[in-house]
Residue, then its C-alpha position, 0 to 999 in steps of 0.5 A: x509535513x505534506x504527506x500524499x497518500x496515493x489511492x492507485x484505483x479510482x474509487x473514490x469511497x476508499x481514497x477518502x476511508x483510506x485518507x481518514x483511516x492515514x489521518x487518524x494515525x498521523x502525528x500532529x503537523x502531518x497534514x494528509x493528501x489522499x488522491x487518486x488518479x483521473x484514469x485507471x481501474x476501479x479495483x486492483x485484483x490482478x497483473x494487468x489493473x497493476x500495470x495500468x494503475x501504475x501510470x497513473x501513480x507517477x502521474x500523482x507523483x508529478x502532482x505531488x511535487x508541483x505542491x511541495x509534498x514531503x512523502x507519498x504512500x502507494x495504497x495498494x497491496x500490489x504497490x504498484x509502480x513503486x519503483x518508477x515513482x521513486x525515480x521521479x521524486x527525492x522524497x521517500x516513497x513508500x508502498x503499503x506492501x513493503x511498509x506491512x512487511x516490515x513492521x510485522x518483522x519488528x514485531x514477530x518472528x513469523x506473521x501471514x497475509x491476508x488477502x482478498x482474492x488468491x490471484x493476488x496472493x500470488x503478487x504478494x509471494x513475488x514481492x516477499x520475494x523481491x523485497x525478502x521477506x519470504x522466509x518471514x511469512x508462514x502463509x498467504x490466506x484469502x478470504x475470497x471476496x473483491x476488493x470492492x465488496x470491502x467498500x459495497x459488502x462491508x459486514x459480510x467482507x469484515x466477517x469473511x476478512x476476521x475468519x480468514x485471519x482466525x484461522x491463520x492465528x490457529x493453523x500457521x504459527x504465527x504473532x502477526x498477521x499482515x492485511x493485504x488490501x488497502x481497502x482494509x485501512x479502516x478494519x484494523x483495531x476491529x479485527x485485531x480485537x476479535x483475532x487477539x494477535x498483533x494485525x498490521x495495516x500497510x496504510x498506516x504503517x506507511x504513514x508512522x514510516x514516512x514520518x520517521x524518514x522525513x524526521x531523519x531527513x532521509x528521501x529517496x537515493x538518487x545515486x544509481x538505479x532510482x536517478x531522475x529518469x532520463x530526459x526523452x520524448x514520449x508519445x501518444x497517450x504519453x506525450x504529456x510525460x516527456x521530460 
């Protein structure tokens, strides 16, 4: 099984702890594909990184399937581009938000998210709702640090991260507690150690997911909305897109 684990920013550090942290988790005959794209933001922390980070997911799609990939996994919380990238492929897609979302359900009544900054906590109550799973979750945290100090800071960002996630086991009623940043990938056993409660990844989620869609011999519809794109001219920066 090709599984191609898409970084949608363009740090190169966490493509490849994101990588390690996915082949760890993986089942022997996964073999694990981590890239990113050659364009685009450093870090995800808002509306506007998402929107241009999403060109470059489908752009990783593309390549995905000239090499015969199996499964992809957007990694980032925001799960951008998820949609478009389902409409470009038969293979499952997964994105780490969706992915956490719905290991945690299986695993607890109740769980919260911790997240890096409070804007993009906000992102994360849109997609609870879109994908419905806002009854599920008690509260989002923030632990107030960018996403990049997870990879320049990492001690004092662990810290941060670990009392955040202290204080939603304390205060939220809560059994689990959903990490929401793919740049936590590799923090998950550490802080679930220290915390005592059940601490899902979307990361690695997502890959244990893909292994039992491709296992079912299940991939994306391509009855209704998720249809191939429409073949059309694209121009400018986009014309290399045109179908």
């Amino acid at each position: 099984m090709r599984l191609h684990l898409i970084n949608p920013n363009t740090s190169t550090g966490m493509t490849t702890r994101i990588g390690e942290s996915a082949s760890r988790i993986a089942a022997p005959g996964t073999r694990i594909v981590a890239t990113q794209p050659e364009s685009g933001p450093v870090s995800i922390e808002g509306h506007f990184d998402e929107a241009i980070s999403a060109v470059g997911v489908t752009e990783e799609i593309a390549k995905g399937e000239r090499d015969g990939s199996d499964a992809y996994i957007i990694a980032c919380f925001g799960d951008p581009g998820l949609m478009a990238a389902r409409e470009l492929t038969r293979a499952p897609v997964l994105g780490i938000a969706e992915a956490g979302f719905h290991v945690a359900s299986l695993i607890s009544t109740r769980f919260s998210i911790v997240t890096t900054l409070s804007r993009t906590g906000i992102i994360a109550e849109h997609l609870l709702q879109a994908y419905g799973f806002a009854h599920h979750c008690r509260r989002i945290r923030a632990a107030e640090i960018p996403v990049l100090d997870l990879e320049d800071d990492g001690d004092a960002a662990l810290t941060r991260v670990i009392e955040t996630c202290r204080r939603a086991r304390d205060e939220d009623g809560i059994g689990a507690i959903v990490l929401g940043c793919g740049g936590m990938a590799d923090l998950r056993a550490t802080i679930e150690e220290a915390v005592g409660i059940p601490i899902v990844e979307g990361v690695t989620a997502a890959v244990k997911l893909a292994e039992a869609l491709v296992g079912l011999g299940l991939g994306t519809s391509k009855h209704g909305d998720l249809d191939f794109p429409r073949p059309k001219s694209f121009t400018g920066h986009f014309a290399h897109l045109s179908r």
